[in-house]
mmJSON file of the N, C-alpha and C atoms, coordinates in Angstrom:
{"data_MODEL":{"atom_site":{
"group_PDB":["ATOM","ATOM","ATOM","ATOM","ATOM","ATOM","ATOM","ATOM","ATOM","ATOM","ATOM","ATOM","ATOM","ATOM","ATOM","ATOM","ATOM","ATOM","ATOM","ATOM","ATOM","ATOM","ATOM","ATOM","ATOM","ATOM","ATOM","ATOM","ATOM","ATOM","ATOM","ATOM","ATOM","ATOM","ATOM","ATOM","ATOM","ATOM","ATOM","ATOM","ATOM","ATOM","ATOM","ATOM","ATOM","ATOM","ATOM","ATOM","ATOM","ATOM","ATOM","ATOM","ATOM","ATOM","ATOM","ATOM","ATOM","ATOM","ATOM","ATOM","ATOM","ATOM","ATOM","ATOM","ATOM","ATOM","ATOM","ATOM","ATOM","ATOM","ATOM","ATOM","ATOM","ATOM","ATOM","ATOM","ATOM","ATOM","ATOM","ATOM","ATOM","ATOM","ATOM","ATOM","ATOM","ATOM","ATOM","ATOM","ATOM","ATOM","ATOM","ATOM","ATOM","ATOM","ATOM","ATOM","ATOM","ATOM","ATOM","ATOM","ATOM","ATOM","ATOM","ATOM","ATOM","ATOM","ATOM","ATOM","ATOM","ATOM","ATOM","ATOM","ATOM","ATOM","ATOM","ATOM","ATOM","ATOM","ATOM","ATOM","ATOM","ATOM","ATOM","ATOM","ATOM","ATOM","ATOM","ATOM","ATOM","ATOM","ATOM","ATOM","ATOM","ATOM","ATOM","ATOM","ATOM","ATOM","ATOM","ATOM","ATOM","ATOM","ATOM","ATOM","ATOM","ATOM","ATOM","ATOM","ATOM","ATOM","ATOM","ATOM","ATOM","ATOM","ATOM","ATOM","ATOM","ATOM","ATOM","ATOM","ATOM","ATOM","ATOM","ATOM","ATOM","ATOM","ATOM","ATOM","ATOM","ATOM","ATOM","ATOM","ATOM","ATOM","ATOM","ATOM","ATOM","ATOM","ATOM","ATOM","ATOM","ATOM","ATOM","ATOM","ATOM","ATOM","ATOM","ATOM","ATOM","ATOM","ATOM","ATOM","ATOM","ATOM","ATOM"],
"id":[1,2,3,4,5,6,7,8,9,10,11,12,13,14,15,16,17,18,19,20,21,22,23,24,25,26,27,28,29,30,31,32,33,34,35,36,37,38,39,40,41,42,43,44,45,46,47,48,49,50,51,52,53,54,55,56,57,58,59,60,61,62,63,64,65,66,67,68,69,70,71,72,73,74,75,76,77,78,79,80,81,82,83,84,85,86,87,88,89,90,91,92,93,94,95,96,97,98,99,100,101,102,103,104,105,106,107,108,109,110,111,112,113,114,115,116,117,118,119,120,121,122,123,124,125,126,127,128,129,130,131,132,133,134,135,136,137,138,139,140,141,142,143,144,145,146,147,148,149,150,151,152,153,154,155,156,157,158,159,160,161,162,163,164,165,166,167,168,169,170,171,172,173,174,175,176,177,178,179,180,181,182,183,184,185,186,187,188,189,190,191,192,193,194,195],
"type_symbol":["N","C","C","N","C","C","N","C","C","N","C","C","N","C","C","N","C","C","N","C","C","N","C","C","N","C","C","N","C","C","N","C","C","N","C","C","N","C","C","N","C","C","N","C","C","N","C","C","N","C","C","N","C","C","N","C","C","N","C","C","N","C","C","N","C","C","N","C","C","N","C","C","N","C","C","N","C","C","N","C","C","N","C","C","N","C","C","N","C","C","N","C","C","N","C","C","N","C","C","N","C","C","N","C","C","N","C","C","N","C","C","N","C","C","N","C","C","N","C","C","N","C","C","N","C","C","N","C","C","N","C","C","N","C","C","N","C","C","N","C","C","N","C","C","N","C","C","N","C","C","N","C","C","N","C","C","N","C","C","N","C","C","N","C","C","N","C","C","N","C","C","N","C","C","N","C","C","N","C","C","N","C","C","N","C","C","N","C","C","N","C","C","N","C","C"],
"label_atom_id":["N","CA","C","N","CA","C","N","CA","C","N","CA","C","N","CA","C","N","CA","C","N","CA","C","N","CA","C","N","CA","C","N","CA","C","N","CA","C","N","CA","C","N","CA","C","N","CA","C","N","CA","C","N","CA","C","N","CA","C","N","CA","C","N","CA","C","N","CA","C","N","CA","C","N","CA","C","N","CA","C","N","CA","C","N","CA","C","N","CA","C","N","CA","C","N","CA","C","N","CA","C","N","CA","C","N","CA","C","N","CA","C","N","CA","C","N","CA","C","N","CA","C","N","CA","C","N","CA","C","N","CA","C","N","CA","C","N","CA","C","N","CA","C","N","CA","C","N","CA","C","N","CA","C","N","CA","C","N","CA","C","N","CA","C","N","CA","C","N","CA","C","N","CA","C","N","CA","C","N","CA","C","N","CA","C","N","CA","C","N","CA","C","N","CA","C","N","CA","C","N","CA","C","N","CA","C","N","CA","C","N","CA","C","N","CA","C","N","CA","C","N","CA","C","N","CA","C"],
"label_alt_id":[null,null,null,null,null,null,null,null,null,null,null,null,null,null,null,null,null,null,null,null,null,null,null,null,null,null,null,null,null,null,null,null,null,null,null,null,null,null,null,null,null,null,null,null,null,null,null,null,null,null,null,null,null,null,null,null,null,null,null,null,null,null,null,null,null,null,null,null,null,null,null,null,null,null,null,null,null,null,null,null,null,null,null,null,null,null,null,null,null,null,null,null,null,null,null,null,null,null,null,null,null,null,null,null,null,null,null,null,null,null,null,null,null,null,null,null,null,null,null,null,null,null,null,null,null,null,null,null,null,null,null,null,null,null,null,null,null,null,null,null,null,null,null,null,null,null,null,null,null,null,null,null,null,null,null,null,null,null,null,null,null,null,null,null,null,null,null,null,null,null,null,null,null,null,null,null,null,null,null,null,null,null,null,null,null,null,null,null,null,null,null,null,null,null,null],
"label_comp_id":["UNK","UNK","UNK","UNK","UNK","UNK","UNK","UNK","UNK","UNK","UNK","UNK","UNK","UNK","UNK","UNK","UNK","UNK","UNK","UNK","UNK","UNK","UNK","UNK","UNK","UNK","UNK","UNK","UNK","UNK","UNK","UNK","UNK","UNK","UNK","UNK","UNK","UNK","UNK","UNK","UNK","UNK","UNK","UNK","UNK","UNK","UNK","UNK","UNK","UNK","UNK","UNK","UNK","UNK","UNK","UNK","UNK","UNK","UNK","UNK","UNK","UNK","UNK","UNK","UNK","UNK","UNK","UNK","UNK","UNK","UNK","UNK","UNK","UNK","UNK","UNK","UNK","UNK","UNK","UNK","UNK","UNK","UNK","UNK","UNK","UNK","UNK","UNK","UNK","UNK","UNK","UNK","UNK","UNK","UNK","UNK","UNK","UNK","UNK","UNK","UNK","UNK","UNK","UNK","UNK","UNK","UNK","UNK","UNK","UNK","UNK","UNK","UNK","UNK","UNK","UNK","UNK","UNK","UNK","UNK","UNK","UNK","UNK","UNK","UNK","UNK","UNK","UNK","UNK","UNK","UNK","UNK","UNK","UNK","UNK","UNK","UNK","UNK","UNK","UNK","UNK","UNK","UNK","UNK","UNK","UNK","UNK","UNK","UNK","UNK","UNK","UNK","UNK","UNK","UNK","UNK","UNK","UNK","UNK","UNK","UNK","UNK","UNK","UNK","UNK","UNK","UNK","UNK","UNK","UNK","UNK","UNK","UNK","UNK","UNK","UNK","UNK","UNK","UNK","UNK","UNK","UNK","UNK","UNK","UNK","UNK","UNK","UNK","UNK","UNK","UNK","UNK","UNK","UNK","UNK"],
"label_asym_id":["A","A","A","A","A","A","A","A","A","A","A","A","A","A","A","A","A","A","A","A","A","A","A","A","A","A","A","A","A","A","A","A","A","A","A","A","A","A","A","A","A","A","A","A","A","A","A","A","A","A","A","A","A","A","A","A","A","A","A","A","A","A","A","A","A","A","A","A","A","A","A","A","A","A","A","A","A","A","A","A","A","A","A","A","A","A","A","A","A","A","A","A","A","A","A","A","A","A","A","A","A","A","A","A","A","A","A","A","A","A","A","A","A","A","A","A","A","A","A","A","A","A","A","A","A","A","A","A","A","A","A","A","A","A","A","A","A","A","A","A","A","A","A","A","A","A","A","A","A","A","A","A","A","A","A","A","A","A","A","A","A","A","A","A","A","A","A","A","A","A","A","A","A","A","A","A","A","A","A","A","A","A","A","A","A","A","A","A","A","A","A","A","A","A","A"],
"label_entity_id":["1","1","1","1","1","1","1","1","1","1","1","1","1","1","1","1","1","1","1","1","1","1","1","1","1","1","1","1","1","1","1","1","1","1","1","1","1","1","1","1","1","1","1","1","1","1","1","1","1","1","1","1","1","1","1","1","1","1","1","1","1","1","1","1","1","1","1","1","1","1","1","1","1","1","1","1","1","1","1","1","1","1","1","1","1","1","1","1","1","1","1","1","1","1","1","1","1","1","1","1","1","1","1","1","1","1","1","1","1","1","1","1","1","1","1","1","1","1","1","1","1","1","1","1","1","1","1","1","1","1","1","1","1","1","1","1","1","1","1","1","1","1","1","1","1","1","1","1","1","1","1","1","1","1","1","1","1","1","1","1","1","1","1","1","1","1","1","1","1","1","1","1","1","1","1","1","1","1","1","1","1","1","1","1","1","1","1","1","1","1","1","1","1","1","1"],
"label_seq_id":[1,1,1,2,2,2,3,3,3,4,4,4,5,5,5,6,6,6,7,7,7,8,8,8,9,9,9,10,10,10,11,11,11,12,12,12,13,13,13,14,14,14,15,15,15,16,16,16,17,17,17,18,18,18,19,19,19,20,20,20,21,21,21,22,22,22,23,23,23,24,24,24,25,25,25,26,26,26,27,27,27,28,28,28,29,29,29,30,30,30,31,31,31,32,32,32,33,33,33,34,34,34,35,35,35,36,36,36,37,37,37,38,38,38,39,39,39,40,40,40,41,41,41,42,42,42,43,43,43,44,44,44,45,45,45,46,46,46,47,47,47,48,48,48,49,49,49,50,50,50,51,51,51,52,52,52,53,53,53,54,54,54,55,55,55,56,56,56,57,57,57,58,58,58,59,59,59,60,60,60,61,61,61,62,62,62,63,63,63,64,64,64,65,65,65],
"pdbx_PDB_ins_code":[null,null,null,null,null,null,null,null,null,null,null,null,null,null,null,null,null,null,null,null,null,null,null,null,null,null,null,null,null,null,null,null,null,null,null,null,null,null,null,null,null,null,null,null,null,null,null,null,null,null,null,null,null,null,null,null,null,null,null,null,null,null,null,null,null,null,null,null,null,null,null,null,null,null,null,null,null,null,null,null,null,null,null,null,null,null,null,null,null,null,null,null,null,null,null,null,null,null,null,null,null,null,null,null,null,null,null,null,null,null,null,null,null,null,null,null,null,null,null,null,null,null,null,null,null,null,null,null,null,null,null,null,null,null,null,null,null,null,null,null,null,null,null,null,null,null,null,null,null,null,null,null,null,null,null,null,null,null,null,null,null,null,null,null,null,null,null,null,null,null,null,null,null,null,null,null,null,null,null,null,null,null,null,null,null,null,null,null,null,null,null,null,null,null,null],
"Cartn_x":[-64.608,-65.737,-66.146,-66.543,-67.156,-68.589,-69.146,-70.552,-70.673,-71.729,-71.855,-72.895,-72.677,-73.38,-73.573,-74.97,-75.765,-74.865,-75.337,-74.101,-72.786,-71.563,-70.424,-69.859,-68.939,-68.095,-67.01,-67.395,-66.915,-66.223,-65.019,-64.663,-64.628,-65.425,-65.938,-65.116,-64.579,-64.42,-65.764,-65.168,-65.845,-66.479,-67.976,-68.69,-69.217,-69.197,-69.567,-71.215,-71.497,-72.957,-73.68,-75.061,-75.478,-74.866,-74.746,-74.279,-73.173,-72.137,-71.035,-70.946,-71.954,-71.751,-72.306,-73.453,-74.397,-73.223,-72.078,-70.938,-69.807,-69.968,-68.813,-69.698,-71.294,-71.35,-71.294,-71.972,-72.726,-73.328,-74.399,-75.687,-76.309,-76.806,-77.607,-78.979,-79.615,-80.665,-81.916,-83.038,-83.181,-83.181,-82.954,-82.881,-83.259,-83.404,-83.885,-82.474,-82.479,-81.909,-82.262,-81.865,-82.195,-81.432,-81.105,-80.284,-80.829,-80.049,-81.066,-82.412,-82.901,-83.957,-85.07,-84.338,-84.98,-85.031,-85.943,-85.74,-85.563,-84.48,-84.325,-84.541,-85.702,-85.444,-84.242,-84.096,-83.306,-82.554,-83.366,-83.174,-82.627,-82.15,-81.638,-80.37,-79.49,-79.215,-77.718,-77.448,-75.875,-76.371,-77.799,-78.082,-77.736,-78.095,-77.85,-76.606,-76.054,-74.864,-75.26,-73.994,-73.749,-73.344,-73.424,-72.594,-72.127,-71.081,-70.198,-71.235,-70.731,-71.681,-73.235,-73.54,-75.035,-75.083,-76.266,-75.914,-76.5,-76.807,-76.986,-77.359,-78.422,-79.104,-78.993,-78.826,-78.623,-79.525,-81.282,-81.86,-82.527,-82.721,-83.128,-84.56,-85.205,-86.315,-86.694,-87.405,-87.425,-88.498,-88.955,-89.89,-90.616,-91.543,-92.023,-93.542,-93.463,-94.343,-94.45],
"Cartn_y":[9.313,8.445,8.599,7.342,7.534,7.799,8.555,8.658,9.032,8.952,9.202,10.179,10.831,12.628,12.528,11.937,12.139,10.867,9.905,8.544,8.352,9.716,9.621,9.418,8.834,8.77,9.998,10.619,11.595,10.864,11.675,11.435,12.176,12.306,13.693,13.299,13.772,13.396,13.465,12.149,11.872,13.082,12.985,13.983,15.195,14.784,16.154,15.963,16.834,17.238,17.148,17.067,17.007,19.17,19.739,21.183,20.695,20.397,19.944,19.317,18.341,17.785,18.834,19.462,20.484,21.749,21.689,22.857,22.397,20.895,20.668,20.747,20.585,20.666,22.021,22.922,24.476,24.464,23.672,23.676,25.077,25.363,26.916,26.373,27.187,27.464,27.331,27.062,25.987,24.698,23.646,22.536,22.088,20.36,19.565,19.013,18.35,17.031,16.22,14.684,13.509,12.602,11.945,11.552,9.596,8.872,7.432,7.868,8.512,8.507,9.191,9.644,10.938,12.404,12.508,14.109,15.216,15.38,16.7,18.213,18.847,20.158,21.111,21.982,22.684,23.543,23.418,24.105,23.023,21.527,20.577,20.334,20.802,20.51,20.465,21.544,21.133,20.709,19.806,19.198,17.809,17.37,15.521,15.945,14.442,13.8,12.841,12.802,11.685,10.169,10.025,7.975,7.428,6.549,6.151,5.405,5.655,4.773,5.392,6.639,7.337,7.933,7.741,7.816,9.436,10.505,12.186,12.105,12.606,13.009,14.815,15.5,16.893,17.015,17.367,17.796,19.223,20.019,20.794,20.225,21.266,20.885,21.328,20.56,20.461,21.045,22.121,22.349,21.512,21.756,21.169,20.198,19.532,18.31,16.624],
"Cartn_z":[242.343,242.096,240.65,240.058,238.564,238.648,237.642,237.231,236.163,235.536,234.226,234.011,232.897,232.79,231.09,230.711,229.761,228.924,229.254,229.009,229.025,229.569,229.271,230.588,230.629,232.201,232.48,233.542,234.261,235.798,235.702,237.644,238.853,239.259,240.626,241.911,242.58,243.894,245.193,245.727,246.283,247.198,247.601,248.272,247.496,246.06,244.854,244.849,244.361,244.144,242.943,242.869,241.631,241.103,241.937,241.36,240.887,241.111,240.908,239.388,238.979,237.694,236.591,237.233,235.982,235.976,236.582,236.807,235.559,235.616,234.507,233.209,233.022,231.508,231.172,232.23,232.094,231.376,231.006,230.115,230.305,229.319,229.222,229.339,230.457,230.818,229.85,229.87,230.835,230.562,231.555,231.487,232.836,232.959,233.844,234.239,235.044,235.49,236.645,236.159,237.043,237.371,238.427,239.324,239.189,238.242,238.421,237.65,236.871,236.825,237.329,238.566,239.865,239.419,238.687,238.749,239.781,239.978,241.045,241.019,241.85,241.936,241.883,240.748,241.16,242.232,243.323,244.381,244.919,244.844,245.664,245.412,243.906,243.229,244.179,244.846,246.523,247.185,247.257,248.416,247.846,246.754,246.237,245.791,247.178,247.03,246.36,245.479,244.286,244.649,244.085,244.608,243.546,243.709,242.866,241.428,240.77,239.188,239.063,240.011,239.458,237.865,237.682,236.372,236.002,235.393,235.533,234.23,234.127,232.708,233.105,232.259,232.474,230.831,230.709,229.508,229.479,227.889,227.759,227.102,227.506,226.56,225.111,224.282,222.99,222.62,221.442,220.924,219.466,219.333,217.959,218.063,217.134,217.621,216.615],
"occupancy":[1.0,1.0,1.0,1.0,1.0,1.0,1.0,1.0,1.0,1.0,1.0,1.0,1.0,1.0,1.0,1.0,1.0,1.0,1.0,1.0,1.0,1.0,1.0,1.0,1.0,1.0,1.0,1.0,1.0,1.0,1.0,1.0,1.0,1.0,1.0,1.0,1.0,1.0,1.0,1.0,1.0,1.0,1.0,1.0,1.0,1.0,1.0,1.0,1.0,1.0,1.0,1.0,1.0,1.0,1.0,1.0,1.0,1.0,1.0,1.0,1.0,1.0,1.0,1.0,1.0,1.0,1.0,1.0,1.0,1.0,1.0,1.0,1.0,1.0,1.0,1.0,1.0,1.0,1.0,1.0,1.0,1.0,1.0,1.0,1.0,1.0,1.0,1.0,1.0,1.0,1.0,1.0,1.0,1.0,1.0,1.0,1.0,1.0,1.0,1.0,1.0,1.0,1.0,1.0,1.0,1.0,1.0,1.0,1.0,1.0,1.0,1.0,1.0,1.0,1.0,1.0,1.0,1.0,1.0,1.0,1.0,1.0,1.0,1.0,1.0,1.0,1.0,1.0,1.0,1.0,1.0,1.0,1.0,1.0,1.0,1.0,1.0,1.0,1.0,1.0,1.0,1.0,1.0,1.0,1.0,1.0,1.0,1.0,1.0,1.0,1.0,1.0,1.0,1.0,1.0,1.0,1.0,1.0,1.0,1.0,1.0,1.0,1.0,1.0,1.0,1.0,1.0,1.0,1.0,1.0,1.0,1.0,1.0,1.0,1.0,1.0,1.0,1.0,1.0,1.0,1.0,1.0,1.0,1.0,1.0,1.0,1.0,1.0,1.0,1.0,1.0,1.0,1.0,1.0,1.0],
"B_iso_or_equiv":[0.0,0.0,0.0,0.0,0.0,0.0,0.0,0.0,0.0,0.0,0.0,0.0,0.0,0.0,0.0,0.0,0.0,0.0,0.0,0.0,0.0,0.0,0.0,0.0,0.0,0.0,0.0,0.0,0.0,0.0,0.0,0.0,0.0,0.0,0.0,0.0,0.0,0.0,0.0,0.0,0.0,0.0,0.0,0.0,0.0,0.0,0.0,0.0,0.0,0.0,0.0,0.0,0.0,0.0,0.0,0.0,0.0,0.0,0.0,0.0,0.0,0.0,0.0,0.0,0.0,0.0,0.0,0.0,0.0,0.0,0.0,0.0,0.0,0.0,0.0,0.0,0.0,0.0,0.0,0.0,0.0,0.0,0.0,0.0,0.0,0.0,0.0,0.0,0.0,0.0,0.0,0.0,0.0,0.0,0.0,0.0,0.0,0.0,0.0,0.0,0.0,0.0,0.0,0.0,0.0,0.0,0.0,0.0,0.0,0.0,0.0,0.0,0.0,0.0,0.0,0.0,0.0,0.0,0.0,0.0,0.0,0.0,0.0,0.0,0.0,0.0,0.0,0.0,0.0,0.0,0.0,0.0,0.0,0.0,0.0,0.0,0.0,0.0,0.0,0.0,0.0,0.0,0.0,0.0,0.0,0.0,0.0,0.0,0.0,0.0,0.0,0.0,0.0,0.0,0.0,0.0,0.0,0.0,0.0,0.0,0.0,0.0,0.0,0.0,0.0,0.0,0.0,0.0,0.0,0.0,0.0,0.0,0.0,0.0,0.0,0.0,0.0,0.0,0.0,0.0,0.0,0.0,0.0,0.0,0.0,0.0,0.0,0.0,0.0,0.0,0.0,0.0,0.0,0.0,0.0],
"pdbx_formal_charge":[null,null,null,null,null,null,null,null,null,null,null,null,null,null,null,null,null,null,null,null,null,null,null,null,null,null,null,null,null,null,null,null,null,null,null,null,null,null,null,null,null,null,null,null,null,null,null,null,null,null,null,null,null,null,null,null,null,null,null,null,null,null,null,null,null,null,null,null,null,null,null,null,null,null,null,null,null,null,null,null,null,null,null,null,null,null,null,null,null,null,null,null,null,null,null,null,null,null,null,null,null,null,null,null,null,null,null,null,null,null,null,null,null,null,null,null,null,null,null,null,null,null,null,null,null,null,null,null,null,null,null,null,null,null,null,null,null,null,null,null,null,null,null,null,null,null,null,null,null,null,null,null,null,null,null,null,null,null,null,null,null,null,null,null,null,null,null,null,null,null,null,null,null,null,null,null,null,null,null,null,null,null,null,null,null,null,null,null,null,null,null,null,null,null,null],
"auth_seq_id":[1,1,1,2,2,2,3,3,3,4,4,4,5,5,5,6,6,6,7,7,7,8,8,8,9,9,9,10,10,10,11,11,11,12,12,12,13,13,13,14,14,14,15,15,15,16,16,16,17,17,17,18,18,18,19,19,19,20,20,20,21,21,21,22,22,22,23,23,23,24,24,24,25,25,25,26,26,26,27,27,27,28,28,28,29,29,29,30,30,30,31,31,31,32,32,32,33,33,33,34,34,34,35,35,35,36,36,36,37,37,37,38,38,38,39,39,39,40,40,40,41,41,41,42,42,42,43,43,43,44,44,44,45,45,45,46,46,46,47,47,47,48,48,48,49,49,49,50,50,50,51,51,51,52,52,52,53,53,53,54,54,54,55,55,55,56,56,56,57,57,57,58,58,58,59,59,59,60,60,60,61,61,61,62,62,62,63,63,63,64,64,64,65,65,65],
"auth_comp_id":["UNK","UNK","UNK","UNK","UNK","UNK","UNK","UNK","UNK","UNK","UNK","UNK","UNK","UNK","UNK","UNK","UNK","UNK","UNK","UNK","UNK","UNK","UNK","UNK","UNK","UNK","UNK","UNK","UNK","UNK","UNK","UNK","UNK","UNK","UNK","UNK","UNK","UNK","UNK","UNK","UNK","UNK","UNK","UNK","UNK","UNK","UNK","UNK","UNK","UNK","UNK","UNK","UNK","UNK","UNK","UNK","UNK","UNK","UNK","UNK","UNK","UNK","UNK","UNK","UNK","UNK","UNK","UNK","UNK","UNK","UNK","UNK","UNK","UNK","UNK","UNK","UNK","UNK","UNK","UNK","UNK","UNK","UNK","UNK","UNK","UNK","UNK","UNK","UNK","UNK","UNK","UNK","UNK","UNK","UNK","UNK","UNK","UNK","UNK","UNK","UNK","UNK","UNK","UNK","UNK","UNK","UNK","UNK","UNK","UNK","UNK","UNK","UNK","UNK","UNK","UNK","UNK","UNK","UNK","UNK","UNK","UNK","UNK","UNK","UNK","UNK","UNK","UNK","UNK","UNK","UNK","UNK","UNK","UNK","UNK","UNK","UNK","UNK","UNK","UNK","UNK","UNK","UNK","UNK","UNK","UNK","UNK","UNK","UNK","UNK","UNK","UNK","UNK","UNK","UNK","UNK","UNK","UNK","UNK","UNK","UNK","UNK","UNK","UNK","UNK","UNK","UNK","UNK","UNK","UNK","UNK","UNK","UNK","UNK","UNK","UNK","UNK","UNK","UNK","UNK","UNK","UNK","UNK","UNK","UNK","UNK","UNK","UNK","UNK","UNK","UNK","UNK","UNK","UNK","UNK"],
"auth_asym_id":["A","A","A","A","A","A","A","A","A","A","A","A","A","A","A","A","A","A","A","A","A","A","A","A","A","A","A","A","A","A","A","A","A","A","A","A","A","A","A","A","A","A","A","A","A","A","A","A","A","A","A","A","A","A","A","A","A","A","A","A","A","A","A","A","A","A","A","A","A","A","A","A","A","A","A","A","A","A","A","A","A","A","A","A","A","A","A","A","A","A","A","A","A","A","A","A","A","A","A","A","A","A","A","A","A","A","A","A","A","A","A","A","A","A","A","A","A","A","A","A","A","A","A","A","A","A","A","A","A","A","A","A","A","A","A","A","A","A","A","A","A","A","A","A","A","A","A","A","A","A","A","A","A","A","A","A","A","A","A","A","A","A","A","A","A","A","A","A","A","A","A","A","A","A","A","A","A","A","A","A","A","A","A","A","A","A","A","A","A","A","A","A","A","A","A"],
"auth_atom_id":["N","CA","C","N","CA","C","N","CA","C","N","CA","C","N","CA","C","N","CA","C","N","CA","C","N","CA","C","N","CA","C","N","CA","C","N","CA","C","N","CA","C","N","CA","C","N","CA","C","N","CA","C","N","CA","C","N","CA","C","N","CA","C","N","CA","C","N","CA","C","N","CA","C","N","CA","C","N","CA","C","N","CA","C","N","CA","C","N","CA","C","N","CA","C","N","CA","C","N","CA","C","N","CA","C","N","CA","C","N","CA","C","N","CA","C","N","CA","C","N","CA","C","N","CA","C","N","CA","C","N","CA","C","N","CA","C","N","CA","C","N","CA","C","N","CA","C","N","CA","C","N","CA","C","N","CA","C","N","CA","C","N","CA","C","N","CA","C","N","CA","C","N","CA","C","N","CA","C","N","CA","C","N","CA","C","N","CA","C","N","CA","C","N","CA","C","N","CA","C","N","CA","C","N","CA","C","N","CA","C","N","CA","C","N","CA","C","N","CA","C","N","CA","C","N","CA","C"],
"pdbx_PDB_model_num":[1,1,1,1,1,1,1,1,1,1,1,1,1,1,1,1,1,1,1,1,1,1,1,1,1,1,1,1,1,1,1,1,1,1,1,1,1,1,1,1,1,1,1,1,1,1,1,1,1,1,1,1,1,1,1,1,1,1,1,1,1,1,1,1,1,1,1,1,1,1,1,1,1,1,1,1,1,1,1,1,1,1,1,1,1,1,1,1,1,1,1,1,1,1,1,1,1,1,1,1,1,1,1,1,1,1,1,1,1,1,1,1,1,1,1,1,1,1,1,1,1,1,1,1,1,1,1,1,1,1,1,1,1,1,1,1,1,1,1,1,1,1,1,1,1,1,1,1,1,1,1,1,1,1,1,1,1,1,1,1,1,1,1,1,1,1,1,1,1,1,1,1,1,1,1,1,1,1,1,1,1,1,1,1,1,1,1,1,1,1,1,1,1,1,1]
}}}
């Protein structure tokens, strides 16, 4: 299945997880991510199943002002 992970197209097999995509960037701690726009708890993160063309923002947060 295609989806895309911080605008780029990735191909997961079908039934992968939002763990599954934050596994291929391994972003360093900490960071958010959102599913469509959905921000998901980290604690959900092997619970959301993906679907073909979701789109995965995987962000850290920024200091400054």
């Amino acid at each position: 299945m295609n989806v895309f992970i911080n605008q780029l197209p990735y191909d997961l097999p079908v039934g992968a997880t939002l763990a599954d995509a934050v596994a291929l960037l391994q972003p360093k701690p900490p960071f958010a991510a959102a599913v469509n726009l959905q921000f998901v708890p980290n604690t959900q993160y092997t619970q959301k199943l993906l679907q073909d063309d979701d789109r995965i923002d995987i962000i850290a947060p920024v200091t400054g002002g």
